[in-house]
mmCIF file of the C-alpha atoms, coordinates in Angstrom:
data_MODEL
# 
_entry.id   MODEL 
# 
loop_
_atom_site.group_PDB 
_atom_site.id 
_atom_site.type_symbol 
_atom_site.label_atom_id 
_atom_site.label_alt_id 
_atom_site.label_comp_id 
_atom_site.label_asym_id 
_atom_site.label_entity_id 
_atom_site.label_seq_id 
_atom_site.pdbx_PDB_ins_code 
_atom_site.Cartn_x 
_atom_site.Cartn_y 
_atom_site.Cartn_z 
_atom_site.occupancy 
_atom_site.B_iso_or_equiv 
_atom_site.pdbx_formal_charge 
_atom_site.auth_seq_id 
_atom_site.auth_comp_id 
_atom_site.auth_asym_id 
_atom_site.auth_atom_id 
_atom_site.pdbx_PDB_model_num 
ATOM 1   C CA . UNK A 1 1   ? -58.089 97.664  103.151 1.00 0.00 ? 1   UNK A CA 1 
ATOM 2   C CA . UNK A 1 2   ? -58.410 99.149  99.442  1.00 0.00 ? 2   UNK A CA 1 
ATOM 3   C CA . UNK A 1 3   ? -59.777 96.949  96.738  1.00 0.00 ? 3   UNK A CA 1 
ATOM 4   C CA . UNK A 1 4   ? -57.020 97.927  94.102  1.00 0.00 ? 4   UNK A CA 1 
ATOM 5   C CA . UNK A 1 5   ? -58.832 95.511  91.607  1.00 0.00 ? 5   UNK A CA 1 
ATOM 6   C CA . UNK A 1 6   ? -61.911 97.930  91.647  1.00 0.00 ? 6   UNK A CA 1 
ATOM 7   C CA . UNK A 1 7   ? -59.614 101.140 90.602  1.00 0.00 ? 7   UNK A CA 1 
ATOM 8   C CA . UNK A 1 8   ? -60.675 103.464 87.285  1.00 0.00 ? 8   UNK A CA 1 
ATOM 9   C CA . UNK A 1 9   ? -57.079 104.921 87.517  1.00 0.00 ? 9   UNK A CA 1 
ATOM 10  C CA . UNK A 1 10  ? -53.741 104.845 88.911  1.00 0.00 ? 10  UNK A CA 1 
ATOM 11  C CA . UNK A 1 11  ? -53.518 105.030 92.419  1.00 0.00 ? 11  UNK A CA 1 
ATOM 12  C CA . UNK A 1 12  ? -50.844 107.550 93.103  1.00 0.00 ? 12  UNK A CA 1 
ATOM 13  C CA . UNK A 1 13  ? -48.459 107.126 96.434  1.00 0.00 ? 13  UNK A CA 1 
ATOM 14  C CA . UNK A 1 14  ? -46.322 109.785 97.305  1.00 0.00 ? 14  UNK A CA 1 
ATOM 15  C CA . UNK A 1 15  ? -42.869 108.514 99.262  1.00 0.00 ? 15  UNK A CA 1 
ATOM 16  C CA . UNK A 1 16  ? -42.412 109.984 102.307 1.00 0.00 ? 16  UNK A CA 1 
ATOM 17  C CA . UNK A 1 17  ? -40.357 107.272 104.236 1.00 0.00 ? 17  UNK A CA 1 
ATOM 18  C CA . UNK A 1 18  ? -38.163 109.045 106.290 1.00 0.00 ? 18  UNK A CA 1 
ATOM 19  C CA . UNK A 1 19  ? -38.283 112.472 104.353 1.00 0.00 ? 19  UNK A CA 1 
ATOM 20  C CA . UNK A 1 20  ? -39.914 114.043 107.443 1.00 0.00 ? 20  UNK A CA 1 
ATOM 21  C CA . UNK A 1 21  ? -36.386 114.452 109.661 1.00 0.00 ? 21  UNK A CA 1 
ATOM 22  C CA . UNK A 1 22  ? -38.518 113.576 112.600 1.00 0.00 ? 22  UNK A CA 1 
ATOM 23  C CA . UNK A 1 23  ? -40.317 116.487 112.248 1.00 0.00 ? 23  UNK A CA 1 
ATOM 24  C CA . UNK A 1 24  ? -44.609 116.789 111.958 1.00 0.00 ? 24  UNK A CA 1 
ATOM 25  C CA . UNK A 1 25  ? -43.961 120.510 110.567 1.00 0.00 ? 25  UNK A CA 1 
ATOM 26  C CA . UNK A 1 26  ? -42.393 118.874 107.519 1.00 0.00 ? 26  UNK A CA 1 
ATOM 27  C CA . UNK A 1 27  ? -44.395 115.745 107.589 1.00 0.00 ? 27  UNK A CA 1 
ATOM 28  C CA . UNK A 1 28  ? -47.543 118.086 107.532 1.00 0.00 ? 28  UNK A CA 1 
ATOM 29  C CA . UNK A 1 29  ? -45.996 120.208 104.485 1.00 0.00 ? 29  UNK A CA 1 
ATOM 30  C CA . UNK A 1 30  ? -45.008 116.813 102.481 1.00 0.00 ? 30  UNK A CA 1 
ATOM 31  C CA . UNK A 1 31  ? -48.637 115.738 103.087 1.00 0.00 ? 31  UNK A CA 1 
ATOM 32  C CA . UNK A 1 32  ? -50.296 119.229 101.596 1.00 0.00 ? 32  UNK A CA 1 
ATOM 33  C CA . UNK A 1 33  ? -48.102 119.113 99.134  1.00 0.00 ? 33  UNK A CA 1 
ATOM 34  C CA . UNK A 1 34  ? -49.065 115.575 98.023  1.00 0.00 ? 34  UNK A CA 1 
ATOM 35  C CA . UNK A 1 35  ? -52.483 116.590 98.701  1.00 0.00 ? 35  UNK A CA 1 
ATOM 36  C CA . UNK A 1 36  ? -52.321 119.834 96.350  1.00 0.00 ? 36  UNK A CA 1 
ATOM 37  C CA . UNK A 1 37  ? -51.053 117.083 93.423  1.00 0.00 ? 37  UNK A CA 1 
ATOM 38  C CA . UNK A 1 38  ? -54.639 115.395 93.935  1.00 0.00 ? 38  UNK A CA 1 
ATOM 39  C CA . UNK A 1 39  ? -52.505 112.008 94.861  1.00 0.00 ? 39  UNK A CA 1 
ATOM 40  C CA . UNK A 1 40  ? -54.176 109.088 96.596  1.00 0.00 ? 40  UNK A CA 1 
ATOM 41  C CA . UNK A 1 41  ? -51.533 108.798 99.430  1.00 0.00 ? 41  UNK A CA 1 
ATOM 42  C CA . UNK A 1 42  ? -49.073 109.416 101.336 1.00 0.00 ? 42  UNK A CA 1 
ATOM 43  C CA . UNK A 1 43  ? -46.689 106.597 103.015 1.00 0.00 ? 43  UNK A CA 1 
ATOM 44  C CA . UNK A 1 44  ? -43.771 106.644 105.520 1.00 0.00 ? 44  UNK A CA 1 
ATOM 45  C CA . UNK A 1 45  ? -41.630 104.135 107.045 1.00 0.00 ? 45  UNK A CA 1 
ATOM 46  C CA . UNK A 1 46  ? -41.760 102.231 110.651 1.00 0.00 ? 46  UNK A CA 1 
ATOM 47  C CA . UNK A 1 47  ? -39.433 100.697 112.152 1.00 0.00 ? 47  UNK A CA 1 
ATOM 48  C CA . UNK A 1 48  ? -38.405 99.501  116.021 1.00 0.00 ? 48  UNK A CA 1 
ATOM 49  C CA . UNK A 1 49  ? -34.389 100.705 115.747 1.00 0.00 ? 49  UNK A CA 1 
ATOM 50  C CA . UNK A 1 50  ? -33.975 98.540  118.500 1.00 0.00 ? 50  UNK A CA 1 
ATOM 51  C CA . UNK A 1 51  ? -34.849 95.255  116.532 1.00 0.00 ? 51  UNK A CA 1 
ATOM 52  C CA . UNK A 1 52  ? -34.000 96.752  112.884 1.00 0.00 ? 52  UNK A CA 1 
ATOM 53  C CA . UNK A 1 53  ? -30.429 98.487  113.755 1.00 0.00 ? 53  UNK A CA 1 
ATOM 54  C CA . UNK A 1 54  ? -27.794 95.764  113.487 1.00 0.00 ? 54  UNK A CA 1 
ATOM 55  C CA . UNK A 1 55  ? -25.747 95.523  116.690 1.00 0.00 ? 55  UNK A CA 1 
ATOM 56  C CA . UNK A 1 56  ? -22.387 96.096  114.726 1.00 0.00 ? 56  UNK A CA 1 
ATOM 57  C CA . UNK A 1 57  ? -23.768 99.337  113.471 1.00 0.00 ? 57  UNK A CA 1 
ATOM 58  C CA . UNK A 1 58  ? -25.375 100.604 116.779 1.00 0.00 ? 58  UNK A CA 1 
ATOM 59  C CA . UNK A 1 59  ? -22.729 102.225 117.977 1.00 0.00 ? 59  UNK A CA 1 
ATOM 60  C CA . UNK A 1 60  ? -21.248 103.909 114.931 1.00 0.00 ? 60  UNK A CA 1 
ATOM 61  C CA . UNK A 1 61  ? -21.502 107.819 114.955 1.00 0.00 ? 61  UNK A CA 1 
ATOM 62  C CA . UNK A 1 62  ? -22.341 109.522 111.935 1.00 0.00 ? 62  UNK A CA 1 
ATOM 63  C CA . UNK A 1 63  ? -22.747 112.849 110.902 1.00 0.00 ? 63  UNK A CA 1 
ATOM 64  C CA . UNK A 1 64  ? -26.844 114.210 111.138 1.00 0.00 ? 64  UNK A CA 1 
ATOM 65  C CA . UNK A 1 65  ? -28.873 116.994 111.188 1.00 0.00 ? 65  UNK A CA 1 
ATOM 66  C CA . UNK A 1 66  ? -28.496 117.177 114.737 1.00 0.00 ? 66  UNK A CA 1 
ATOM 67  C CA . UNK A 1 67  ? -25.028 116.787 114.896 1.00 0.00 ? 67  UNK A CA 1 
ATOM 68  C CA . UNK A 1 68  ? -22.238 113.864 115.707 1.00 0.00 ? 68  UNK A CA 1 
ATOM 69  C CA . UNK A 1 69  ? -24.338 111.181 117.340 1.00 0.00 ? 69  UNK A CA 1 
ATOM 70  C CA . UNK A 1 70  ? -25.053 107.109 117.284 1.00 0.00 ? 70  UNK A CA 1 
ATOM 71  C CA . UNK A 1 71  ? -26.557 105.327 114.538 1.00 0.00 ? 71  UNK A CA 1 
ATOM 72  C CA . UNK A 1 72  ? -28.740 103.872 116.919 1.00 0.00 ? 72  UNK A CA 1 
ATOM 73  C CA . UNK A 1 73  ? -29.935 107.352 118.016 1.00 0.00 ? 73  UNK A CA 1 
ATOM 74  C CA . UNK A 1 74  ? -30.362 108.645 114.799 1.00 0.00 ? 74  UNK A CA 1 
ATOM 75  C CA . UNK A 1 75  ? -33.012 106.324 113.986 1.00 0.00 ? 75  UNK A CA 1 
ATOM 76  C CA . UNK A 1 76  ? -34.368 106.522 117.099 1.00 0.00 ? 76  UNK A CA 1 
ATOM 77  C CA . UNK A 1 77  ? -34.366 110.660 116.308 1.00 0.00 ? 77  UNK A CA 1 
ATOM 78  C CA . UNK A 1 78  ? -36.383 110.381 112.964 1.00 0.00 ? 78  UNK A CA 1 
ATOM 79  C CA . UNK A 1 79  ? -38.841 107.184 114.519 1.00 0.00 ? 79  UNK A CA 1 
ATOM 80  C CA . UNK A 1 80  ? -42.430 108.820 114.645 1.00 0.00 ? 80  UNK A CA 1 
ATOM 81  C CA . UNK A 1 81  ? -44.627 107.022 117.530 1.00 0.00 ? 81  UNK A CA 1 
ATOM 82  C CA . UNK A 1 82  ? -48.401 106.347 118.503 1.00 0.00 ? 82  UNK A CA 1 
ATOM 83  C CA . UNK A 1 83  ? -48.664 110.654 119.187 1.00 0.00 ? 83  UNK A CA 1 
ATOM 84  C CA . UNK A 1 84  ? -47.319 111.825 115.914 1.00 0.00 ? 84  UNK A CA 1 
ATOM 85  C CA . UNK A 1 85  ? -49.082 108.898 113.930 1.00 0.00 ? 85  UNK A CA 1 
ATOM 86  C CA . UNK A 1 86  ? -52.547 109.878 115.260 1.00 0.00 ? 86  UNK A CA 1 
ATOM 87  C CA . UNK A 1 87  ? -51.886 113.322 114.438 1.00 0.00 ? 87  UNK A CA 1 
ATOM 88  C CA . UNK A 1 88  ? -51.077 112.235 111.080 1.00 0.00 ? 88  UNK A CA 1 
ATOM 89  C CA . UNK A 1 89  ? -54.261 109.827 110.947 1.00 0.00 ? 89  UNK A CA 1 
ATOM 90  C CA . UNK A 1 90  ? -56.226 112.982 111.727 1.00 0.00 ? 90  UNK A CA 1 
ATOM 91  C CA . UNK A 1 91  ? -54.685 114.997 109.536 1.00 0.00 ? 91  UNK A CA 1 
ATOM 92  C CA . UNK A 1 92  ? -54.541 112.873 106.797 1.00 0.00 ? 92  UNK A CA 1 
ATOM 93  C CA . UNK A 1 93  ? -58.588 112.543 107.491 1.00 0.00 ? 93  UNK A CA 1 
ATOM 94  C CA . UNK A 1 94  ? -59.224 115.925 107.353 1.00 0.00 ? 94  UNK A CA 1 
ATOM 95  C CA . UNK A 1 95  ? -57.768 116.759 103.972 1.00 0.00 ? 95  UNK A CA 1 
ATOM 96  C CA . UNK A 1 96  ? -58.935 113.555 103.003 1.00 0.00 ? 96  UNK A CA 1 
ATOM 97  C CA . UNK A 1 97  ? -55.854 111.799 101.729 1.00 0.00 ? 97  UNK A CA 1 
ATOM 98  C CA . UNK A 1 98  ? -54.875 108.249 102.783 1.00 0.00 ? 98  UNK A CA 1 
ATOM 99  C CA . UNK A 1 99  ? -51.648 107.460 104.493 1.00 0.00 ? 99  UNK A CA 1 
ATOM 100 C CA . UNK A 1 100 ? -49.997 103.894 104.857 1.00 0.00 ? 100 UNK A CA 1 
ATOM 101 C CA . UNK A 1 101 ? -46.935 102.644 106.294 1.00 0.00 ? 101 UNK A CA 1 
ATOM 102 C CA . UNK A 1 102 ? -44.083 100.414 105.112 1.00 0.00 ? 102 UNK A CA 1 
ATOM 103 C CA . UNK A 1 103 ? -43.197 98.047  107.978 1.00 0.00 ? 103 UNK A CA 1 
ATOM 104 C CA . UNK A 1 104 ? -39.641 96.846  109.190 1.00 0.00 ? 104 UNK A CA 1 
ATOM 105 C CA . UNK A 1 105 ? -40.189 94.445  111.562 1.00 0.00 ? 105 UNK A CA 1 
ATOM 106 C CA . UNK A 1 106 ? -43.322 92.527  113.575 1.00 0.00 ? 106 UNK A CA 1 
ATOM 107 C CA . UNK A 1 107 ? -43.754 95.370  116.483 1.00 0.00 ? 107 UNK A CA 1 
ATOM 108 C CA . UNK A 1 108 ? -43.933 97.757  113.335 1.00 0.00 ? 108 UNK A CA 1 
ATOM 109 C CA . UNK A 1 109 ? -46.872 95.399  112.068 1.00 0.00 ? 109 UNK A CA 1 
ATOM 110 C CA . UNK A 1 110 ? -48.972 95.211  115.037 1.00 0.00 ? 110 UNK A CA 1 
ATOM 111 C CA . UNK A 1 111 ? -48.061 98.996  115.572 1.00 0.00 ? 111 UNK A CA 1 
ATOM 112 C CA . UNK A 1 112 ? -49.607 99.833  111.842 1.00 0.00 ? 112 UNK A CA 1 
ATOM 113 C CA . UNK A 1 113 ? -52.352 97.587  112.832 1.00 0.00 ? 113 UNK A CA 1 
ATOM 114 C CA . UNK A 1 114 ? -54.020 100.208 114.916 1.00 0.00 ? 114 UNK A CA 1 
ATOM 115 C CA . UNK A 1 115 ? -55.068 102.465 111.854 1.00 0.00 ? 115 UNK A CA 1 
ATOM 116 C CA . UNK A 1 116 ? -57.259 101.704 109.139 1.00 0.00 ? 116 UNK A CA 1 
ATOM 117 C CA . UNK A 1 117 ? -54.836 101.950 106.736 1.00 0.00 ? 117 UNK A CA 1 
ATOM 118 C CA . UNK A 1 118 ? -55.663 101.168 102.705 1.00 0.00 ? 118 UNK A CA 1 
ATOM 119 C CA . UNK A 1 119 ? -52.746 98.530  102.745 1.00 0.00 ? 119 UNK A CA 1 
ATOM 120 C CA . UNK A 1 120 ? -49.445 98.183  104.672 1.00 0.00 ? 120 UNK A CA 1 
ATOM 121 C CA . UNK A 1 121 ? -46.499 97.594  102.600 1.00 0.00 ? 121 UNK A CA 1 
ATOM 122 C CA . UNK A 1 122 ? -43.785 95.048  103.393 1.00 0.00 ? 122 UNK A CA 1 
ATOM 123 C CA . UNK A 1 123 ? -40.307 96.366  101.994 1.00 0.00 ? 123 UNK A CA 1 
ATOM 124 C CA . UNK A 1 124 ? -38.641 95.280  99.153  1.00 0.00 ? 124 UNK A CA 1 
ATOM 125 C CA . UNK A 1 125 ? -35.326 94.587  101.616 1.00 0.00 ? 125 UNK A CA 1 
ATOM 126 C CA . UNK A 1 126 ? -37.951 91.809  103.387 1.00 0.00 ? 126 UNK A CA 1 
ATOM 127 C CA . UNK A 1 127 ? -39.332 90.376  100.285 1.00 0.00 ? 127 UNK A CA 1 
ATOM 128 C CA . UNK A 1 128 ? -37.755 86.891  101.850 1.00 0.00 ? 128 UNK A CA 1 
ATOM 129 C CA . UNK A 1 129 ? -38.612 87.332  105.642 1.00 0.00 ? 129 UNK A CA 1 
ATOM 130 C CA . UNK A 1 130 ? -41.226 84.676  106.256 1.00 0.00 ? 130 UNK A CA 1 
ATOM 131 C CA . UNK A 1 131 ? -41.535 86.083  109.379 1.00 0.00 ? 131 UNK A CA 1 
# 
């Protein structure tokens, strides 16, 4: 983890969340890009939509990218996994640039846990989830 009480100046994190559709082409342009600002890191979102999705919203449709489909597909749809999170750990390594993750729920924790991520960021929306 990153000492943030040692830092000489701001440590800049670049929002990528969801931003990435799904997709490592964009994820790898949103990383150069944050790279090419000489920013500290880059940070996405994980979430299990099986545990995070409520059930009364699983089944909605919604207009995506992809067309009509479920909520509950949808986030499965943008949901990187252990493959595309390596690639991005390599990646990420190579330029160098750190990466981190904002974590939804407890699989999403142990998930993140793999990596040797600077810090892992617990979302605002959980600020009161003792769990």
């Amino acid at each position: 983890m990153l000492d943030f009480s040692n830092l000489k100046k701001p440590y800049l994190i670049a929002e990528i969340g969801i931003n990435h559709n799904g997709d490592i082409q964009i994820t790898k342009k949103l990383i150069d890009a944050t790279f090419a600002c000489s920013w500290d890191c880059v940070k996405f979102q994980k979430r299990n939509p099986d545990i995070c999705v409520p059930e009364s919203q699983k089944k909605i449709e919604r207009d995506t990218p992809w067309g009509r489909m479920t909520y509950i597909e949808y986030r499965h749809r943008l949901e990187f996994g252990e493959k595309e999170y390596d690639y991005i750990n390599t990646y990420c390594r190579e330029k160098p640039i750190d990466w981190a993750l904002s974590v939804w729920d407890t699989d999403s924790l142990d998930f993140s846990l793999r990596y040797k991520l600077p810090f892992i960021k617990i979302p605002s929306a959980h600020l009161t989830n003792i769990e």
